[in-house]
PDB file as gemmi writes it, atoms N, CA and C in Angstrom:
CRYST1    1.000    1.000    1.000  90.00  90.00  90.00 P 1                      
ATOM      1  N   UNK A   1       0.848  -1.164   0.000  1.00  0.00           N  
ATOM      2  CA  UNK A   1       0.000   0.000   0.000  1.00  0.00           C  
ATOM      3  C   UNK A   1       0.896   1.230   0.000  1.00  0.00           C  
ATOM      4  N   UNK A   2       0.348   1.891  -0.877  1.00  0.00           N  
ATOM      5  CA  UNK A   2       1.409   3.611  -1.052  1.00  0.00           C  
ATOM      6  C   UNK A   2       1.004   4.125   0.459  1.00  0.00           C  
ATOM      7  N   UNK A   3       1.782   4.931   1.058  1.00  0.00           N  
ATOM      8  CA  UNK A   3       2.071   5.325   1.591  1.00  0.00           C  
ATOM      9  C   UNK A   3       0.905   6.524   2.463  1.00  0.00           C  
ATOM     10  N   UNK A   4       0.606   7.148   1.143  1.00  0.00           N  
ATOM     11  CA  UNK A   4      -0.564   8.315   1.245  1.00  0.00           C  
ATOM     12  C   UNK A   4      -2.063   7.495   1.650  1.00  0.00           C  
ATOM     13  N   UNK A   5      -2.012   6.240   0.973  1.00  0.00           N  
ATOM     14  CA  UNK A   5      -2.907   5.714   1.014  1.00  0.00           C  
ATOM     15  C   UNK A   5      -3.181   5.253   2.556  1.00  0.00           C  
ATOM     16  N   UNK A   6      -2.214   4.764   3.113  1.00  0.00           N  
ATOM     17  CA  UNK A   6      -2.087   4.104   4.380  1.00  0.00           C  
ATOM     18  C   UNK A   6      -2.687   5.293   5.430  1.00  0.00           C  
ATOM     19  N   UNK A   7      -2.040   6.386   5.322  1.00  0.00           N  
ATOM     20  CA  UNK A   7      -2.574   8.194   6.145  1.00  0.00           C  
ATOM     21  C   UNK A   7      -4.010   7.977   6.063  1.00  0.00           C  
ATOM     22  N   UNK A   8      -4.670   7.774   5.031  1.00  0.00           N  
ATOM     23  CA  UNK A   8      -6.280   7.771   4.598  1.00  0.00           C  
ATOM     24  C   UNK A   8      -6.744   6.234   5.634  1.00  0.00           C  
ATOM     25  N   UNK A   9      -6.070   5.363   5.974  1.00  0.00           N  
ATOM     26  CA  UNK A   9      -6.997   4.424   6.575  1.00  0.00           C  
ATOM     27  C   UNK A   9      -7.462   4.454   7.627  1.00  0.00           C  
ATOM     28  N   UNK A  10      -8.168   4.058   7.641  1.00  0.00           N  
ATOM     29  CA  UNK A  10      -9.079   4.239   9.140  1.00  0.00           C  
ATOM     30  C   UNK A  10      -8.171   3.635  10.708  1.00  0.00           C  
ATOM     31  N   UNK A  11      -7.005   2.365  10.305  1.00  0.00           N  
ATOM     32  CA  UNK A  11      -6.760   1.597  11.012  1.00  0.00           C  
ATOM     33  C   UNK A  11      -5.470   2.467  11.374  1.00  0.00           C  
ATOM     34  N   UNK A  12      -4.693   3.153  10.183  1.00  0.00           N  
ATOM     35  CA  UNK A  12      -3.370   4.030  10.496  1.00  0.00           C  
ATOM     36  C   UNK A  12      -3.997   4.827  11.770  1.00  0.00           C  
ATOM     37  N   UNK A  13      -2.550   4.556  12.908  1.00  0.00           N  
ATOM     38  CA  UNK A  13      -2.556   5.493  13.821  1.00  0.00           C  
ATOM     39  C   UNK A  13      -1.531   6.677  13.674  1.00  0.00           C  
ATOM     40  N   UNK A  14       0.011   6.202  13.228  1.00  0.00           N  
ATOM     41  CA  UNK A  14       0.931   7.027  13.731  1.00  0.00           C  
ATOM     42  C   UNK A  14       2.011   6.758  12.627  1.00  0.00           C  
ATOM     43  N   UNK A  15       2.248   7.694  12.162  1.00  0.00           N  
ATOM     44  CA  UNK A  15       3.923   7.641  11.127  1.00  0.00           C  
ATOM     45  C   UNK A  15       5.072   7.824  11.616  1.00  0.00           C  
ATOM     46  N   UNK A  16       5.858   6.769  11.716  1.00  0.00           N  
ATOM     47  CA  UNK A  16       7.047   6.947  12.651  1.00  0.00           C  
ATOM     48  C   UNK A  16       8.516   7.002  11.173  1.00  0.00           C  
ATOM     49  N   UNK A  17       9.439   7.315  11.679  1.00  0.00           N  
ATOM     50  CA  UNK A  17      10.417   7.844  10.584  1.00  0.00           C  
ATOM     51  C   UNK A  17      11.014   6.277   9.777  1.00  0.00           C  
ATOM     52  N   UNK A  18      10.643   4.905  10.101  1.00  0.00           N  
ATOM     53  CA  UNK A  18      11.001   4.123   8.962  1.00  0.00           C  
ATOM     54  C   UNK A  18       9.628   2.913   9.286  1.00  0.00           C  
ATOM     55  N   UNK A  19       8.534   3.105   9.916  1.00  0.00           N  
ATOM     56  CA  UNK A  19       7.294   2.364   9.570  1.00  0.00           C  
ATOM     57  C   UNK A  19       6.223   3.165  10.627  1.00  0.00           C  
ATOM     58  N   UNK A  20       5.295   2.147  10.374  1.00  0.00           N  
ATOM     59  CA  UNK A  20       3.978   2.659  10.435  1.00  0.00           C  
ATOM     60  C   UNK A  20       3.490   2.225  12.006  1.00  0.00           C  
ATOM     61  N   UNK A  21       2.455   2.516  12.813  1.00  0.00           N  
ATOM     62  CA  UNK A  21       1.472   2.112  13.572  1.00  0.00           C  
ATOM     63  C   UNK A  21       0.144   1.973  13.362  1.00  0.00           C  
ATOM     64  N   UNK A  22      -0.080   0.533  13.348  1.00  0.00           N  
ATOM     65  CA  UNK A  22      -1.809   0.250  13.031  1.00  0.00           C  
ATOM     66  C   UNK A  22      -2.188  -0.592  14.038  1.00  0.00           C  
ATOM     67  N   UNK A  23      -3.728   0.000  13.592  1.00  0.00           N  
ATOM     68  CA  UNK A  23      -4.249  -0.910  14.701  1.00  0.00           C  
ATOM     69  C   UNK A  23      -5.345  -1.908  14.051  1.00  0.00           C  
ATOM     70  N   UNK A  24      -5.051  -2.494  13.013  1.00  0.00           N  
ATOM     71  CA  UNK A  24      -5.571  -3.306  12.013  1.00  0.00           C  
ATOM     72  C   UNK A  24      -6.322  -4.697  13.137  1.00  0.00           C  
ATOM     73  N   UNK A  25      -5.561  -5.127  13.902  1.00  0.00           N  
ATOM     74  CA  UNK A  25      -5.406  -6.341  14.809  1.00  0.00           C  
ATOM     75  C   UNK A  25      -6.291  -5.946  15.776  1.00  0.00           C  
ATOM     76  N   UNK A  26      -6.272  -4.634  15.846  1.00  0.00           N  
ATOM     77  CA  UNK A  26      -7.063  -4.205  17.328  1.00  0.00           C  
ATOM     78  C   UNK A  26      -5.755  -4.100  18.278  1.00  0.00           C  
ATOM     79  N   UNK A  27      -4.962  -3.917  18.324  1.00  0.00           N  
ATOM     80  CA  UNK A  27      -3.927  -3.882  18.704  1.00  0.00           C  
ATOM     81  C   UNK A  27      -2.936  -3.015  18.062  1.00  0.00           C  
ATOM     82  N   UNK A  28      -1.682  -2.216  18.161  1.00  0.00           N  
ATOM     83  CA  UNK A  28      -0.868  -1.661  17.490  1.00  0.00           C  
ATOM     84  C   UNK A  28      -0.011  -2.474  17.264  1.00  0.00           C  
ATOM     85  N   UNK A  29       0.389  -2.747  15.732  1.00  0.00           N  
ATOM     86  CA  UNK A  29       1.116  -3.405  14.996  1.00  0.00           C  
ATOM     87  C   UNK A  29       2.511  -2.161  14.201  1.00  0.00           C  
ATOM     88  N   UNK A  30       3.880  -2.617  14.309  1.00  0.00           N  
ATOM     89  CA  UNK A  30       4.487  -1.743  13.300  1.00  0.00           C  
ATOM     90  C   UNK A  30       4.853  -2.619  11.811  1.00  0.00           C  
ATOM     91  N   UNK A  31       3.990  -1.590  11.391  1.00  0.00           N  
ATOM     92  CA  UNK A  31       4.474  -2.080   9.831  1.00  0.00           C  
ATOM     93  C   UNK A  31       5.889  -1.474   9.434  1.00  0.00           C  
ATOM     94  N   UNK A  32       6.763  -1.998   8.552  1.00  0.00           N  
ATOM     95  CA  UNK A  32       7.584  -1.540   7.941  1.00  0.00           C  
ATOM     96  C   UNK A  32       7.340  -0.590   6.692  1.00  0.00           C  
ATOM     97  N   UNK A  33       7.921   0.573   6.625  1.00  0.00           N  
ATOM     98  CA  UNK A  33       7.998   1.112   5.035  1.00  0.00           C  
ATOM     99  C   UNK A  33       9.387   0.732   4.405  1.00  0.00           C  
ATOM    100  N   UNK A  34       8.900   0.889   3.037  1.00  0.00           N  
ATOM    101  CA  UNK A  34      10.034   0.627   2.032  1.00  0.00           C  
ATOM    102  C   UNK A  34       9.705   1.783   0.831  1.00  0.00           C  
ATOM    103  N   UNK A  35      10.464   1.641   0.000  1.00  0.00           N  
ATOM    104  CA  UNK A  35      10.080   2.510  -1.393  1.00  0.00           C  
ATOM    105  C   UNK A  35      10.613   1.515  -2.174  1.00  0.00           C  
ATOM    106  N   UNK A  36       9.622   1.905  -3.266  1.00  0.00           N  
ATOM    107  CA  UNK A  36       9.581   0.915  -5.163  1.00  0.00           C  
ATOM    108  C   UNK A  36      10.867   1.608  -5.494  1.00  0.00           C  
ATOM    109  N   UNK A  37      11.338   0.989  -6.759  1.00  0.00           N  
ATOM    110  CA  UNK A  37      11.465   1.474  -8.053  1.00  0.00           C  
ATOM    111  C   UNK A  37      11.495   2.684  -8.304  1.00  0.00           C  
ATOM    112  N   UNK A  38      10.309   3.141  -8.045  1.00  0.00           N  
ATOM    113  CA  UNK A  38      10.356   5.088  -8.629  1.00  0.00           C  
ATOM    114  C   UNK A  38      10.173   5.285  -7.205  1.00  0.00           C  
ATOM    115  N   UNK A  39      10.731   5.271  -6.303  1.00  0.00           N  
ATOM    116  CA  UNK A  39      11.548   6.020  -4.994  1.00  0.00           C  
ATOM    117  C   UNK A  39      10.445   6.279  -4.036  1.00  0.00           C  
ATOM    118  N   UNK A  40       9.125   5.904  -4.475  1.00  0.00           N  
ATOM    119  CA  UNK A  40       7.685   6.152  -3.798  1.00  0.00           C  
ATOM    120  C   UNK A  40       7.575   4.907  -2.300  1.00  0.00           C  
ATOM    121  N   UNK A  41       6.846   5.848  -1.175  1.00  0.00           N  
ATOM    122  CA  UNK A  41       7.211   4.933   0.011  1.00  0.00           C  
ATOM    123  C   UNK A  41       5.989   4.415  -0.312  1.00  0.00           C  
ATOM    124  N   UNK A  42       6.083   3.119   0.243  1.00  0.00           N  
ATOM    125  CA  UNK A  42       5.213   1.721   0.499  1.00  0.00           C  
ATOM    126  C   UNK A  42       5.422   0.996   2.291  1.00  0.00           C  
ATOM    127  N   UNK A  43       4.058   0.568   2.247  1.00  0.00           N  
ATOM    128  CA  UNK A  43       4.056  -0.065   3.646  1.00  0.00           C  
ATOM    129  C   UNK A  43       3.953  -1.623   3.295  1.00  0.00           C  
ATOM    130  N   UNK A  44       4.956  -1.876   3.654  1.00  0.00           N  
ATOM    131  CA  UNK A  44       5.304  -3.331   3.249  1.00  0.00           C  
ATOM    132  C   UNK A  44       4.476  -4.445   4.101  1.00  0.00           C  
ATOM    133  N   UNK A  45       3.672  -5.542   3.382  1.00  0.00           N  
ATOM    134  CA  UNK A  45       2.824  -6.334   4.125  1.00  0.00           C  
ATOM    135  C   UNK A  45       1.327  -6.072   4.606  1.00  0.00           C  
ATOM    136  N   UNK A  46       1.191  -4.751   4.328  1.00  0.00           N  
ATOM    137  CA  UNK A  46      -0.496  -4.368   4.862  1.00  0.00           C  
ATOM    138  C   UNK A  46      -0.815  -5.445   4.991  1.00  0.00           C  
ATOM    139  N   UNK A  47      -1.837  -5.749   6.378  1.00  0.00           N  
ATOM    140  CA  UNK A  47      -2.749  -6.744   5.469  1.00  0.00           C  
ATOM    141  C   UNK A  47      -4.302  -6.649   4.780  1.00  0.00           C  
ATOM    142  N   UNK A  48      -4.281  -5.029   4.523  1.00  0.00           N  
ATOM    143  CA  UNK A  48      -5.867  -4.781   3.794  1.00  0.00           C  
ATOM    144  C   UNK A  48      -4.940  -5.518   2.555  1.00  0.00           C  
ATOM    145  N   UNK A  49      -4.229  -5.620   1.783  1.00  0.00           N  
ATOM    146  CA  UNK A  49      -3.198  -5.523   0.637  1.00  0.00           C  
ATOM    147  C   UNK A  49      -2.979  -7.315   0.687  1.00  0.00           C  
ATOM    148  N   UNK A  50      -3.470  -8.143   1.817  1.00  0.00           N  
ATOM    149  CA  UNK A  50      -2.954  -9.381   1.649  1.00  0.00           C  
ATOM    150  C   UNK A  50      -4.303 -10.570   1.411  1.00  0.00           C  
ATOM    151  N   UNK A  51      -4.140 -11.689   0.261  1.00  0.00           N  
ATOM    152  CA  UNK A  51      -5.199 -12.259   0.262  1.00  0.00           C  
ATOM    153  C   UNK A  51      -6.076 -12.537   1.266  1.00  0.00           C  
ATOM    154  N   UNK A  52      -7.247 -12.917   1.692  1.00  0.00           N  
ATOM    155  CA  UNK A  52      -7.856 -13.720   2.884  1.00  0.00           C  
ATOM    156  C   UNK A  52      -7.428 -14.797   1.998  1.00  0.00           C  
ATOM    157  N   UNK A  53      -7.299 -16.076   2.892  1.00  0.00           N  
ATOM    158  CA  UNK A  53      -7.593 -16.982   2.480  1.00  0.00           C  
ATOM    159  C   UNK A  53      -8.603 -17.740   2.007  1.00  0.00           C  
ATOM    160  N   UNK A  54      -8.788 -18.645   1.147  1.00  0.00           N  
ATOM    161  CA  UNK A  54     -10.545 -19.234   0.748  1.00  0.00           C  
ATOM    162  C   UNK A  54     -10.842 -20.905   1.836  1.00  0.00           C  
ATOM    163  N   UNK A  55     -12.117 -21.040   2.034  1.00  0.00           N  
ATOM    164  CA  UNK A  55     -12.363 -22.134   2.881  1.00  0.00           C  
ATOM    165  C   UNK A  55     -11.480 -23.108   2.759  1.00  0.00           C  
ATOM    166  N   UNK A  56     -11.508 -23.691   1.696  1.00  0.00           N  
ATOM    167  CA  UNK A  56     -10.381 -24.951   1.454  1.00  0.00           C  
ATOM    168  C   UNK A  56      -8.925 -24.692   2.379  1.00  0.00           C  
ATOM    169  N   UNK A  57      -8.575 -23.085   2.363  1.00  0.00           N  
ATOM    170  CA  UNK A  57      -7.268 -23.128   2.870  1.00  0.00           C  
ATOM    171  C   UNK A  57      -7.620 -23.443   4.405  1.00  0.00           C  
ATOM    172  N   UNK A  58      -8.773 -22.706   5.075  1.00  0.00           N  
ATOM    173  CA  UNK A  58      -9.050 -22.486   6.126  1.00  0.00           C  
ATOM    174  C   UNK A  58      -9.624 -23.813   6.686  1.00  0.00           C  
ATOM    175  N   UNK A  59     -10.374 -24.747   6.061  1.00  0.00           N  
ATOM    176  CA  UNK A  59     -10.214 -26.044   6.712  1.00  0.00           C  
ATOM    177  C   UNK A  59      -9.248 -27.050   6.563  1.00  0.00           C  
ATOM    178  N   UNK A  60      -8.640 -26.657   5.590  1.00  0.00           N  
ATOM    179  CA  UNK A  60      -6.794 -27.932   5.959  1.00  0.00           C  
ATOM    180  C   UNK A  60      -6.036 -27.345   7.106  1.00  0.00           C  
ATOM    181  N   UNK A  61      -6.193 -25.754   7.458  1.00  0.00           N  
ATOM    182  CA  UNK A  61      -5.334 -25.219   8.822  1.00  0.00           C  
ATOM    183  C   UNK A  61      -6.463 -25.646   9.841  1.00  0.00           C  
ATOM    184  N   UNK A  62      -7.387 -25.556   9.706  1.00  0.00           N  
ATOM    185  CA  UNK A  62      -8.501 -26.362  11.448  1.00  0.00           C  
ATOM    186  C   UNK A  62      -7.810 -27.600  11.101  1.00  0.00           C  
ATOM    187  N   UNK A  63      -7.678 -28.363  10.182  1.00  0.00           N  
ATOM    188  CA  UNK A  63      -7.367 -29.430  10.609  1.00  0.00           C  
ATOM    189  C   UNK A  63      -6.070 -30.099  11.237  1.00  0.00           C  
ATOM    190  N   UNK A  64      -5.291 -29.262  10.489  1.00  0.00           N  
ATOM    191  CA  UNK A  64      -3.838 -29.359  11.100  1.00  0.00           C  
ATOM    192  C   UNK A  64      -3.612 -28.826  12.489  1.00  0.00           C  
ATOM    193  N   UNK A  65      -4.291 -27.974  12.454  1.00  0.00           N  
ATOM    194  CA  UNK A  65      -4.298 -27.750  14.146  1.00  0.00           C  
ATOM    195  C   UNK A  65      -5.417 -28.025  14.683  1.00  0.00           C  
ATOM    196  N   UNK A  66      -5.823 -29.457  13.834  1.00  0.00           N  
ATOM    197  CA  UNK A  66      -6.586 -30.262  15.704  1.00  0.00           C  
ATOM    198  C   UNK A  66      -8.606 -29.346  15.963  1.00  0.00           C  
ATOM    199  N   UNK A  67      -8.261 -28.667  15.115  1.00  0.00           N  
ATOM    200  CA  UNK A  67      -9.414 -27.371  15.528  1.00  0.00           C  
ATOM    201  C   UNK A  67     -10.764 -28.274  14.946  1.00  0.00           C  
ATOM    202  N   UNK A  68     -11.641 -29.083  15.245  1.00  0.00           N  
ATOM    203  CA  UNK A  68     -13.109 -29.168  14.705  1.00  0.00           C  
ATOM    204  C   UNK A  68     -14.122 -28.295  14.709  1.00  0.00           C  
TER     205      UNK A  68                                                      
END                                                                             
């Protein structure tokens, strides 16, 4: 997620000088920033930015961990 974009989320709390504070978890998490290619900062890992997983994934992990 660009950077500007991350300022606009509801979950961004705080910009610190090389990552972020969210409270995505309900909790404060630090994300890392980085910059692309064309020198633009990015928050590396969001997880609005990361697949959910689909059921299939989510019942082979209940199962591996035991979870019915």
């Amino acid at each position: 997620m660009k950077m500007d974009d991350c300022k606009k989320c509801k979950f961004h709390y705080k910009s610190q000088l090389d990552g972020i504070l969210c409270e995505y978890s309900g909790a404060f998490d630090y994300r890392v920033m980085a910059q692309d290619k064309k020198g633009i900062s990015i928050v590396v890992m969001c997880p609005l930015d990361m697949p959910l997983p689909n059921k299939e994934e989510i019942g082979n992990l209940m199962t591996m961990a035991g979870i019915s």
